[in-house]
C-alpha positions, 0 to 999 in steps of 0.5 A: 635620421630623417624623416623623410629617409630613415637611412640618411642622417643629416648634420651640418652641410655633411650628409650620411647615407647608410643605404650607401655608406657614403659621407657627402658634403653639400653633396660631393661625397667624401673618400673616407677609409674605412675605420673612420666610417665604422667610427663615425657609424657608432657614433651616430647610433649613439649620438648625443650619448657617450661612446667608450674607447672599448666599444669602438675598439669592439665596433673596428676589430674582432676579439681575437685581433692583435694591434696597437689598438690605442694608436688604430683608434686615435688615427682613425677618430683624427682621420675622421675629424679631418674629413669633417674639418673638427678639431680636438681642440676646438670640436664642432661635432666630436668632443671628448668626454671623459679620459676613454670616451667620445660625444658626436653631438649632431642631430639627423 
């Protein structure tokens, strides 16, 4: 976070602003749904440390949800690192680690 503002996390040119949960790029901000979002928050909670598939399935749907969770997570962790121009293959800020889990590397 920063130390000026506690409630913005700074990484690249993006800008997370969690008083108003929105993601800015060089600051425009950027439409993003809202399973992507709770991904992205978990992951900077978390930054630097692994995150397992089974947290974010608990971050994005209650106990008692039925879904394709395998299918929900993948498109909502592409979606999010479409929006953040990264890329499984060549990452920049989210790397896989691991077969089930996930790293954000970004210093706010």
């Amino acid at each position: 976070m920063s130390p000026q503002n506690p409630s913005v996390c700074r990484f690249g040119v993006f800008e997370l602003d969690l008083r108003a949960a929105e993601l800015r790029k060089n600051g425009v901000k950027l439409r993003l749904q809202d399973q992507p979002y709770h991904v992205l928050l978990k992951l900077v909670e978390h930054h630097g440390e692994i995150v397992s598939r089974e947290e974010l399935r608990s971050t994005l749907w209650h106990e008692d949800t039925f879904v394709d969770f395998e299918t929900g997570l993948n498109t909502a962790i592409k979606r999010l690192r479409e929006t953040l121009g990264d890329s499984a293959d060549s990452p920049t800020f989210i790397e896989g680690a691991l077969a089930s889990s996930l790293v954000l590397w970004l210093w706010c």
